[in-house]
C-alpha positions as CSV (number, residue, x, y, z in Angstrom):
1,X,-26.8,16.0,11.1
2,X,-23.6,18.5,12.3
3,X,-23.1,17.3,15.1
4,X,-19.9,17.4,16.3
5,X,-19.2,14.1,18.4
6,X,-21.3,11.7,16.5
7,X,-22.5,13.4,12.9
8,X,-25.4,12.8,11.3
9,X,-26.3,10.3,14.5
10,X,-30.0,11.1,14.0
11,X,-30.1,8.9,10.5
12,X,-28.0,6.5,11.9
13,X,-30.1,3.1,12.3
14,X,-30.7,0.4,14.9
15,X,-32.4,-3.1,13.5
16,X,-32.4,-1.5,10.2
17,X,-34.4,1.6,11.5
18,X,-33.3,5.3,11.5
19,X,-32.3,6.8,15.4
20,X,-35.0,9.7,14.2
21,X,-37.9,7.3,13.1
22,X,-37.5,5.3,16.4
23,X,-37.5,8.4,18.7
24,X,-40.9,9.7,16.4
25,X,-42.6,6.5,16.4
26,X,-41.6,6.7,20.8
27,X,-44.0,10.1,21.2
28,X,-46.5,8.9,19.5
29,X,-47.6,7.2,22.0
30,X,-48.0,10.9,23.8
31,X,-51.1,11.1,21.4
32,X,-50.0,14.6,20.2
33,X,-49.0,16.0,17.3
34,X,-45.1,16.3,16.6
35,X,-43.0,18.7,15.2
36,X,-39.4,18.2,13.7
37,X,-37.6,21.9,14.2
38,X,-34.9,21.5,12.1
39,X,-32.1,23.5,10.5
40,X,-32.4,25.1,6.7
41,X,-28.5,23.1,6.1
42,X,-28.6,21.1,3.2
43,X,-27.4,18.2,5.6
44,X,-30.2,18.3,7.3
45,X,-32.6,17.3,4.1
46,X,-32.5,14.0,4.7
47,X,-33.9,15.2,8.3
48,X,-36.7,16.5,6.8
49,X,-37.8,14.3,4.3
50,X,-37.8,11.7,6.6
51,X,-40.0,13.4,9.2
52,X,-42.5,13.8,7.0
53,X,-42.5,10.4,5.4
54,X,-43.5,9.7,9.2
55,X,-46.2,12.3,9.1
56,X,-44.4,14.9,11.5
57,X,-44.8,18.5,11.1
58,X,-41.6,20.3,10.1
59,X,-39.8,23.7,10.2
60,X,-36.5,24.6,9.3
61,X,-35.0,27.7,10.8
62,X,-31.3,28.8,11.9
63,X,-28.3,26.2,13.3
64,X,-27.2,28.0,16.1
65,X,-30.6,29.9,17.3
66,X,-32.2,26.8,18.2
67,X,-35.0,29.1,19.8
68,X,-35.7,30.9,17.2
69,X,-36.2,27.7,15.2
70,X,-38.7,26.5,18.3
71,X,-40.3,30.0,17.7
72,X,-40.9,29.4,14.2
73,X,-43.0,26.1,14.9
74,X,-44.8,28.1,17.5
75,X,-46.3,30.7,14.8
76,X,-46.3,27.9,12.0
77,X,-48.6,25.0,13.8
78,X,-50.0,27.7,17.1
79,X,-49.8,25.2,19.9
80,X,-51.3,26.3,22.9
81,X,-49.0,24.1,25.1
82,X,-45.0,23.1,24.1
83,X,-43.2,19.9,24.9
84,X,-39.7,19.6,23.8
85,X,-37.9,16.5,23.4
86,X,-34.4,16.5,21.7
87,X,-33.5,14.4,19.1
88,X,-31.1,12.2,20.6
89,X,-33.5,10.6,22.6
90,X,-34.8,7.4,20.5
91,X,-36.0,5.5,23.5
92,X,-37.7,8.3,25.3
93,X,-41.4,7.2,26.6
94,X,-44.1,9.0,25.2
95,X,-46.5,7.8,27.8
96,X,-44.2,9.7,30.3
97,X,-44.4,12.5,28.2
98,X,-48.1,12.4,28.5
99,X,-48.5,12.4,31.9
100,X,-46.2,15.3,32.3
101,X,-48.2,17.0,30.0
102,X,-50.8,16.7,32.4
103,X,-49.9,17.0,35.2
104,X,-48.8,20.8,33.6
105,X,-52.2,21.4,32.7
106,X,-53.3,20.1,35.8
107,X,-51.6,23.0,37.6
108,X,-53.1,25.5,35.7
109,X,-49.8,28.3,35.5
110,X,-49.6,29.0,32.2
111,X,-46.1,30.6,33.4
112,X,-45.0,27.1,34.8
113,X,-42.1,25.5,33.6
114,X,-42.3,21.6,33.9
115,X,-39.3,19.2,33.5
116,X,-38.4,15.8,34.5
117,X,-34.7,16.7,34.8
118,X,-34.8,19.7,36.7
119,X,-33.7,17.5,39.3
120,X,-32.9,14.7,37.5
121,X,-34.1,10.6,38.4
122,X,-35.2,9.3,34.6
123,X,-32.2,8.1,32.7
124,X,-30.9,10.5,30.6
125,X,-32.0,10.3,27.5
126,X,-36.0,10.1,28.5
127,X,-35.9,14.6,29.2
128,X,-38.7,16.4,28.6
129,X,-39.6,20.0,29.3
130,X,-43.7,21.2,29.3
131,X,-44.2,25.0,28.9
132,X,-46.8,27.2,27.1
133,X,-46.3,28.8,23.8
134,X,-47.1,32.2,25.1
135,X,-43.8,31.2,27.5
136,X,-41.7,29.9,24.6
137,X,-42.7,33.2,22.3
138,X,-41.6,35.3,25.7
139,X,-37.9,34.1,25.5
140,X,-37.9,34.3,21.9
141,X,-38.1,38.3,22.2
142,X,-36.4,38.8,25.8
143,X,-33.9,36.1,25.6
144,X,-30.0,37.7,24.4
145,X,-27.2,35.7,25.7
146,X,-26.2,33.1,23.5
147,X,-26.2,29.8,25.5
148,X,-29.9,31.1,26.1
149,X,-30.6,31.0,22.3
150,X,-28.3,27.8,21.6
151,X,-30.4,25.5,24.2
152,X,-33.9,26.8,23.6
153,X,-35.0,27.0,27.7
154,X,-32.2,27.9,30.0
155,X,-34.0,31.4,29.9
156,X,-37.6,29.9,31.0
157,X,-35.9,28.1,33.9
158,X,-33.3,30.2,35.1
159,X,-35.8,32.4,36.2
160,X,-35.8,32.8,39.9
161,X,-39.7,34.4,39.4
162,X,-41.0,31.4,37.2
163,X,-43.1,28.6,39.3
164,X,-41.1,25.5,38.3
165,X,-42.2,21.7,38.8
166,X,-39.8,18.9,38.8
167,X,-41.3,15.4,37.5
168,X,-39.5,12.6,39.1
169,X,-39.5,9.2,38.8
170,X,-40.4,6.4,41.4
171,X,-36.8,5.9,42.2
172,X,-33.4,7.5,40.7
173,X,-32.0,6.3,37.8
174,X,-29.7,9.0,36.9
175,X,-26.7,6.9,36.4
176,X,-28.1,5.1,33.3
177,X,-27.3,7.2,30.0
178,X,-29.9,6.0,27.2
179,X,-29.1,9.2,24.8
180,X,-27.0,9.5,21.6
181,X,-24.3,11.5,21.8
182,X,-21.5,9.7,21.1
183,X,-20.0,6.3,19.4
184,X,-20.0,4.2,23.1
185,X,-23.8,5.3,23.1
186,X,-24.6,4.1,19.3
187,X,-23.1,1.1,20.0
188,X,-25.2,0.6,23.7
189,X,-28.5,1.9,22.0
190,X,-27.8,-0.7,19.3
191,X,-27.3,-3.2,21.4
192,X,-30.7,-2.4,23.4
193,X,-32.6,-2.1,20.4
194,X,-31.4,-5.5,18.6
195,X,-30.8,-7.3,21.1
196,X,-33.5,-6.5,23.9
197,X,-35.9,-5.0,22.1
198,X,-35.6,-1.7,24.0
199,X,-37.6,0.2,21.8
200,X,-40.7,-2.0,22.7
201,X,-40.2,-1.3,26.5
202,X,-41.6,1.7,28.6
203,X,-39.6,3.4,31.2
204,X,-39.6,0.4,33.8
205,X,-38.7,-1.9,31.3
206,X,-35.8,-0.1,30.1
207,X,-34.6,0.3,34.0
208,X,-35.1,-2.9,34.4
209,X,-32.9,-4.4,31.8
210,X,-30.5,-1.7,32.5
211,X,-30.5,-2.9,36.6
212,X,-29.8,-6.3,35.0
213,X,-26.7,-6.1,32.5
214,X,-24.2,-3.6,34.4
215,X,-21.8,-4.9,31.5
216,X,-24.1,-2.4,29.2
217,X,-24.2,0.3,30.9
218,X,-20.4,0.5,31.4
219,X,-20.3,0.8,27.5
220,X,-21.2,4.1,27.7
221,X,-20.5,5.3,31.6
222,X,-17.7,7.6,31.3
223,X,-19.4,9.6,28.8
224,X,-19.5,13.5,30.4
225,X,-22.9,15.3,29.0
226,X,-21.5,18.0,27.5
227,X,-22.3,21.4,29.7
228,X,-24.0,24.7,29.3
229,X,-22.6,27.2,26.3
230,X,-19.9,23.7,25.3
């Protein structure tokens, strides 16, 4: 709810829904169980007592050790295998979750790290990362400089020893910017969602439309992702 360029843009609502419920209701269709990790602020009550009007798992831990917070749901719910999704991510595709999910287990390293935006194709805003707990619980004790805490994973996959696997796309994509960072993206993912019905489409659906209206995506194209440690 603090963040800085767009606050409290997770409660914010598209066709009369919350950012949050659309992104929860999204993984579902990951058939997993979903944890919301998020801070013990009194902003972020409403956070809470949303996610679990939605039947989500939640833990509230520190602000500004995000992977501590991650840690905490680790020992809380003992998950054998982590994905993690950020919150400003209400159109991400939970089947394409799913299928990097297995394709992690499929490789049988339970060192791996797995992303689809290690080298990125999907449109931002559709990032996952796949690790194991054991991995997660690794950086939680080894883990010291600050960015490393801040982001959750730069410590899993800066590691030049860690087996890594990049999940890409059929085609790239990376020019399309689907997140929620910023007012130009509220007003894009608003648009999507009431108008297009975005939050009913998977991932080729959503390229598709995007392929279609260049007039949308320059709403939000000069948007710079903020960087490492910003």
């Amino acid at each position: 709810m603090t963040s800085t360029r767009l606050p409290g843009k997770v409660l914010l609502e598209a066709a009369g829904v919350a950012m949050l419920e659309h992104h929860l209701t999204r993984l579902t269709a990951a058939g997993l169980p979903v944890i919301v990790a998020t801070t013990t602020n009194v902003d972020d009550d409403p956070v809470a007592v949303l996610a679990d009007k939605l039947g989500a798992g939640v833990v509230r831990g520190s602000e500004h050790d995000v992977l501590s917070r991650f840690a905490l749901a680790v020992r809380e719910f003992e998950p054998d295998v982590v994905v993690r999704v950020t919150s400003d991510c209400p159109l991400i595709d939970g089947e394409v979750v799913r299928r990097g999910i297995d394709a992690w287990v499929a490789a049988g390293d339970p060192a791996l790290y797995a992303s689809n935006a290690l080298e990125r194709t999907y449109p931002r805003g559709l990032d996952f990362e796949v690790f194991s707990a054991e991995a997660l619980l690794e950086a939680d004790r080894l883990a010291t400089e600050t960015p490393h805490r801040e982001h959750v994973t730069p410590w899993l996959y800066t590691d030049s020893t860690r087996a890594k696997l990049n999940l890409p796309w059929e085609r790239d994509a990376s020019a399309y910017r689907i997140t929620l960072d910023t007012p130009e993206d509220l007003r894009l993912l608003r648009i999507l969602i009431e108008d297009h019905d975005a939050h009913r489409l998977d991932t080729r659906g959503l390229v598709a439309l995007l392929d279609e209206r260049p007039e949308l995506v320059a709403i939000n194209a000069q948007i710079e992702q903020k960087k490492l440690g910003q």
